[in-house]
C-alpha positions in Angstrom: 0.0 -14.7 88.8 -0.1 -13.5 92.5 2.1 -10.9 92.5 0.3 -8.9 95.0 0.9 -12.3 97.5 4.7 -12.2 97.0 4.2 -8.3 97.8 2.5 -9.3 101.4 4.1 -11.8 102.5 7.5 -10.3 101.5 6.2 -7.4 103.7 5.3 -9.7 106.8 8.9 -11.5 106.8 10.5 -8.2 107.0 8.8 -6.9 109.6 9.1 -10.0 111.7 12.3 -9.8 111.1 12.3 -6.1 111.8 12.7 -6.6 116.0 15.1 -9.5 115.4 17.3 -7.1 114.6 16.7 -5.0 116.6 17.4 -6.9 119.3 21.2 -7.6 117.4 20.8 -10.6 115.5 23.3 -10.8 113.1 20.9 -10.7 109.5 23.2 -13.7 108.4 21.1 -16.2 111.0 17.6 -14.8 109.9 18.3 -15.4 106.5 19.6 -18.8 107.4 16.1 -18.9 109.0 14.7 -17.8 106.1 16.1 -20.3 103.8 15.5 -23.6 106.2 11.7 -22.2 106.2 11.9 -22.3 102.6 13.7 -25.7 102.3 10.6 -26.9 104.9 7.6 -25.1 102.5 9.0 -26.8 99.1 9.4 -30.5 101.5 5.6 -29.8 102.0 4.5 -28.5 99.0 5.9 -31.6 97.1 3.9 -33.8 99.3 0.8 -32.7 98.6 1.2 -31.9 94.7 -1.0 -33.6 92.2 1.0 -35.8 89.8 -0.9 -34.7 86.5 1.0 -37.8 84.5 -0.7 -40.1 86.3 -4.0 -38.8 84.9 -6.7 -39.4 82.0 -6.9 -36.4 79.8 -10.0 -35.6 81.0 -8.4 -35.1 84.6 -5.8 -33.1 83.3 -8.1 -30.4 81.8 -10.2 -29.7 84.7 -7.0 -29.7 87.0 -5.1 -27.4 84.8 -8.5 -24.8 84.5 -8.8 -24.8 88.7 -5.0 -23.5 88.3 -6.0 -21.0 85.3 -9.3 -20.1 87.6 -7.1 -19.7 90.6 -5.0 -16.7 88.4 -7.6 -15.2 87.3 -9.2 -14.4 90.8 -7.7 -11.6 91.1 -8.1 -10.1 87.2 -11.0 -7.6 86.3 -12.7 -10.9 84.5 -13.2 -12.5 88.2 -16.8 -12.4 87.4 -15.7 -14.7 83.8 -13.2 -16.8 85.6 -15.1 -20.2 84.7 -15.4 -19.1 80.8 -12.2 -17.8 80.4 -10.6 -20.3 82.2 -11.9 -23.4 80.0 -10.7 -21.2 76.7 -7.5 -20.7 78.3 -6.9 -24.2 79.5 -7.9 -25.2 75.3 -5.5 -23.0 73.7 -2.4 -24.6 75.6 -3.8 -28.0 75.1 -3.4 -27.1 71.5 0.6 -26.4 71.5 3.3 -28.4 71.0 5.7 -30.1 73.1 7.9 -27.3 73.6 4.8 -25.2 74.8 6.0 -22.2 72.8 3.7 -19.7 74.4 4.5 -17.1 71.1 1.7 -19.1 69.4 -0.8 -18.4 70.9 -1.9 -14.7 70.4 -5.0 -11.8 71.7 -6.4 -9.9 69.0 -8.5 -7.0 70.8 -11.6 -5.8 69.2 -14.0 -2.8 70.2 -17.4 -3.5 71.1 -19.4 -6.6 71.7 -19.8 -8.5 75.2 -16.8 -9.8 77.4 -18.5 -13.7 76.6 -18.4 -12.4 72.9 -14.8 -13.8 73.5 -13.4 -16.7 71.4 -11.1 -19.2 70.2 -9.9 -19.1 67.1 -7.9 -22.6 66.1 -6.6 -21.6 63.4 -5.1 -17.9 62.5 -7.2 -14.8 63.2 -7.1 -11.6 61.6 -8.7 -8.2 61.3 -10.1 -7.6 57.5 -12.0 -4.6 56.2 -14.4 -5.2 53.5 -14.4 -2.2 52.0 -12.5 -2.6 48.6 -13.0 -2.9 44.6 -14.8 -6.6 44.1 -15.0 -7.6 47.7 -19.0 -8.4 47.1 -18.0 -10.4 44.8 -15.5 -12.8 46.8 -16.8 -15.4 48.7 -16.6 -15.2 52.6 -15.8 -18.4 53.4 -13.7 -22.0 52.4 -13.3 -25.2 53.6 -10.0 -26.8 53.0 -8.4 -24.0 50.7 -4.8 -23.6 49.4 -3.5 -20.6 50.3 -1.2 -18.2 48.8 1.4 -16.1 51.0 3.2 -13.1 49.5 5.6 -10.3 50.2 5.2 -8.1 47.4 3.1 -5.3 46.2 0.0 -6.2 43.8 -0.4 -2.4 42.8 0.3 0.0 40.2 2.4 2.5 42.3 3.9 5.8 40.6 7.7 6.2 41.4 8.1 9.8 41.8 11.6 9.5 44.3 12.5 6.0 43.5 13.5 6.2 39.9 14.3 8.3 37.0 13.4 7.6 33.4 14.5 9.7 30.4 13.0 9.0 27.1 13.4 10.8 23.6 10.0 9.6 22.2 6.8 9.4 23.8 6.1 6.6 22.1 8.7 5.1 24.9 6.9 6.4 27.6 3.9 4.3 26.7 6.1 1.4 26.3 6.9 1.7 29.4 3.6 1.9 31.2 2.6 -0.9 29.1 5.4 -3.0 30.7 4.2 -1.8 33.7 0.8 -3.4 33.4 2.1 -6.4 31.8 4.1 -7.0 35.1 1.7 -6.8 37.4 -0.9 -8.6 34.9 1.9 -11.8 35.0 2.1 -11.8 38.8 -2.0 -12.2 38.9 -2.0 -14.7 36.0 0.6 -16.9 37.8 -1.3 -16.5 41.5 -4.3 -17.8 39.5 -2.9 -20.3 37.5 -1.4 -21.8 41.3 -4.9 -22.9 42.1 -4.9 -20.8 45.0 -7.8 -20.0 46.4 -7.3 -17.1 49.3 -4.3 -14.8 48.7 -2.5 -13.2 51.2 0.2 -10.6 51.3 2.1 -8.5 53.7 2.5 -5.7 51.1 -0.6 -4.1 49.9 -2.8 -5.5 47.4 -4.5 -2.5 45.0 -7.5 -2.2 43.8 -6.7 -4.0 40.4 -5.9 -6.6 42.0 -8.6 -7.5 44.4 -10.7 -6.9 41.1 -8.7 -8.9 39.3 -9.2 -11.5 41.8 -12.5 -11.0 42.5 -13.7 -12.1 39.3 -12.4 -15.3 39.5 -13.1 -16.6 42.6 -10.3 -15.9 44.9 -10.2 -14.2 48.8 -7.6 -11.7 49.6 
């Protein structure tokens, strides 16, 4: 991104300007300087620029990874430059028109080799199989319809939440059995969508990954 370029040659333009005014130039005519130079360097740098729309796609692409290959001389993956460059060059070729940049995202994980590195075109996330039925569920879909939720698939006790009073324990189990008749309906209703993964921002318990599970469906 050349940061440390601007740094140094912001460095060398002050102290060349350092004796001008020491000799009593006014700083109003170095800057003038200053800006004419500028004026000169954008004249010539216009000149010689590539016009990328009047190039093939194929042009394009390998232009646009010299740029991304040029940035990342100077990042720890130097070594990586030609790999990461072509990924890079790929993952912006894959945005829209307005080139929103928030789409595109990094997700770290430990271990493995630096060329263990990939694109994902699609949406990546992390996922621990480590719950009730997930031997069960397959691993993998092609075309699938996918469910996305924001509630909670669990049985969760509300101890600070809510108060119930009740004359007859026969009322209490009433109301534990609306309890799992709730969350039973949610599950039926998912199923009977035809979806096939199912995901959620809230947490999904282990009754329902069971649940799940047993017919067929990822979440």
């Amino acid at each position: 991104d050349g940061t440390t370029s601007v740094v140094l040659l912001a460095g060398e333009l002050l102290k060349e300007a350092k004796a001008f005014i020491e000799e009593g130039m006014h700083s109003q005519i170095i800057m003038r300087g200053y800006r004419n130079a500028m004026t000169e360097a954008i004249k010539r740098i216009r000149e010689i620029s590539v016009k990328l729309m009047d190039k093939d796609d194929e042009e394009k692409k390998d232009m646009l990874k010299k740029c991304a290959m040029t940035s990342l001389n100077s990042k720890l993956i130097n070594s990586y430059k030609d790999f990461f460059s072509d990924m890079v060059v790929t993952a912006v070729t894959k945005l829209d028109e307005d080139l929103d940049m928030k789409m595109i995202g990094i997700k770290k994980v430990t271990g493995g080799s630096v060329t263990d590195s990939l694109l994902i075109e699609g949406v990546a996330f992390k996922k621990t199989f480590s719950y009730a039925g997930f031997e069960q569920q397959s691993k993998k879909f092609e075309n699938p319809k996918i469910c996305l939720l924001n509630l909670e698939l669990e049985l969760k006790s509300e101890k600070e939440n809510a108060e119930i009073r009740i004359e007859n324990p026969d009322d209490y189990q009433a109301i534990v059995d609306a309890e799992w008749r709730i969350i039973y309906e949610k599950l039926e209703n998912i199923v009977e969508s035809g979806a096939n993964v199912v995901l959620s921002k809230l947490p999904i318990g282990d009754l329902a990954t069971q649940y799940f599970a047993d017919r067929g469906l990822f979440c």
